[in-house]
C-alpha positions in Angstrom: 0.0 0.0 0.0 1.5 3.9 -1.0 0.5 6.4 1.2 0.0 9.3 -0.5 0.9 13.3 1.4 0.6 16.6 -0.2 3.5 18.5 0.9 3.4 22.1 0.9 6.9 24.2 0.0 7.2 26.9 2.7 8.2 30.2 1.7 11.2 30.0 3.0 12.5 27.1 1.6 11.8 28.5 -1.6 13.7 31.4 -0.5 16.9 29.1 0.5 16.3 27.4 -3.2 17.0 30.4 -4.9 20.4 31.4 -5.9 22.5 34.7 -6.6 22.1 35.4 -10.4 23.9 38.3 -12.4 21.3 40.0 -14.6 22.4 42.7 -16.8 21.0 45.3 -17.7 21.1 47.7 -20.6 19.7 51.2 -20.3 19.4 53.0 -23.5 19.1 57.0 -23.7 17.0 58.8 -26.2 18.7 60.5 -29.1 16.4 63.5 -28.9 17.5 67.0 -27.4 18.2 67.4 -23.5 17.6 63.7 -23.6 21.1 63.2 -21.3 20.9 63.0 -17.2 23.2 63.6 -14.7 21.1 62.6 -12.0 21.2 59.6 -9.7 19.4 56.6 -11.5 17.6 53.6 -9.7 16.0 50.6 -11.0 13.9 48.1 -9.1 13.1 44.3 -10.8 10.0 42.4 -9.8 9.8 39.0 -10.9 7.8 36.1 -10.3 9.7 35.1 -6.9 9.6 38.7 -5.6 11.5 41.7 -6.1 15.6 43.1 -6.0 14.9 46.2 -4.4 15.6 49.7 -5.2 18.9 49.2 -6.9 21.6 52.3 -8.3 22.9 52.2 -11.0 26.8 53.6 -11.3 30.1 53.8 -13.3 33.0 55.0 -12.0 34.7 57.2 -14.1 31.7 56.9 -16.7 29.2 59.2 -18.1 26.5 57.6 -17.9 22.7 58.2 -19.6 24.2 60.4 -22.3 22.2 61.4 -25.2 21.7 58.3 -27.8 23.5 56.4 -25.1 23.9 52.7 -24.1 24.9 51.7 -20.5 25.1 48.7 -19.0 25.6 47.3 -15.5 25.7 44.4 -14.1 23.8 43.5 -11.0 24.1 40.2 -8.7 20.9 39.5 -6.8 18.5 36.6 -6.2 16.9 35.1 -9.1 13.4 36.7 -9.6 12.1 34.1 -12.2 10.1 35.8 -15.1 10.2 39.5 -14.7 6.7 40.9 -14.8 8.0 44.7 -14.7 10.4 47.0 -13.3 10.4 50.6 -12.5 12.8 52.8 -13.4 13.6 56.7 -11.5 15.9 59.4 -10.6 16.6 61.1 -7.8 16.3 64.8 -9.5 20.2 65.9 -8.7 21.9 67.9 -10.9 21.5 70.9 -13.0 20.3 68.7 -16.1 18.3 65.8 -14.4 15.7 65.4 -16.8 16.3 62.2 -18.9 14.2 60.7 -22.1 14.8 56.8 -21.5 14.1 54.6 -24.5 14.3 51.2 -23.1 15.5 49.0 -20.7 16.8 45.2 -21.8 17.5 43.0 -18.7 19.3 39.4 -19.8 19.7 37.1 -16.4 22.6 35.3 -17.1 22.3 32.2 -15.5 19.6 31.2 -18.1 20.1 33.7 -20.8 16.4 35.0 -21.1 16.0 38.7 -21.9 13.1 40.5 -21.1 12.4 44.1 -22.8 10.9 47.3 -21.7 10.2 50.2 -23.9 9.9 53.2 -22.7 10.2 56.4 -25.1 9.1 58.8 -22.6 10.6 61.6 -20.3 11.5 61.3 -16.8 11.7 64.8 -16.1 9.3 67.2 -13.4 9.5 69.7 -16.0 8.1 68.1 -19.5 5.7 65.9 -20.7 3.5 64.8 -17.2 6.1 65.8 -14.8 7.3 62.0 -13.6 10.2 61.3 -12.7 9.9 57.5 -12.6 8.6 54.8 -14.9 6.7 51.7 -14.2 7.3 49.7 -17.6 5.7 46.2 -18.5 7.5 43.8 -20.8 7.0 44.0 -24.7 6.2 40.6 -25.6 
């Protein structure tokens, strides 16, 4: 005789199953006018198994989020599984903090699946509807 018992995975052994994972991610600038920041810019990932937290992104000795740009950084945290979106802001610094960001590509490297986010819009208090953040949703 089989017996039969529904076992149910606690959160935090799913938690302990998950491991470090680099993701990178490329940030491309608009190549319109004033489309360049020199602020401070975050990004946070949410994905399936939760989210990475409000993450900066830095260079040294880079200038980063240029006009017609492309950055990239690479960030270890826990795998999220399928990203379901990601939000993207500055902190405002700077003399010229307003920023057009055209898209955001985020490839985790342990698995090799890139996800896409299109942007095309301002992140600037002074155009367009005065945000300086982004929630964006993957293009499938």
């Amino acid at each position: 005789m089989f017996e039969c018992t529904k076992t149910v995975e606690s959160f935090a052994s799913k938690v302990r199953s998950l491991v470090p994972v680099k993701y990178e991610i490329i940030i491309i600038t608009g190549d319109v006018k004033d489309a360049a920041t020199d602020a401070n810019v975050f990004i946070t990932l949410y994905g399936v198994n939760g989210d990475s937290g409000k993450r900066a992104l830095k260079g040294k000795y880079r200038n980063l989020f240029e006009r017609g740009q492309t950055d990239r950084f690479l960030l270890e945290m826990l795998d999220l599984g399928e990203l379901l979106r990601i939000r993207v802001e500055h902190d405002d610094k700077g003399s010229s903090s307003g920023w057009y960001l055209e898209c955001v590509e985020i490839t985790n490297t342990a698995n090799w699946v890139t996800t896409i986010f299109i942007c095309g819009k301002w992140l600037d208090r002074n155009k367009a509807d005065g945000q300086a953040h982004r929630v964006l949703y993957p293009k499938y």
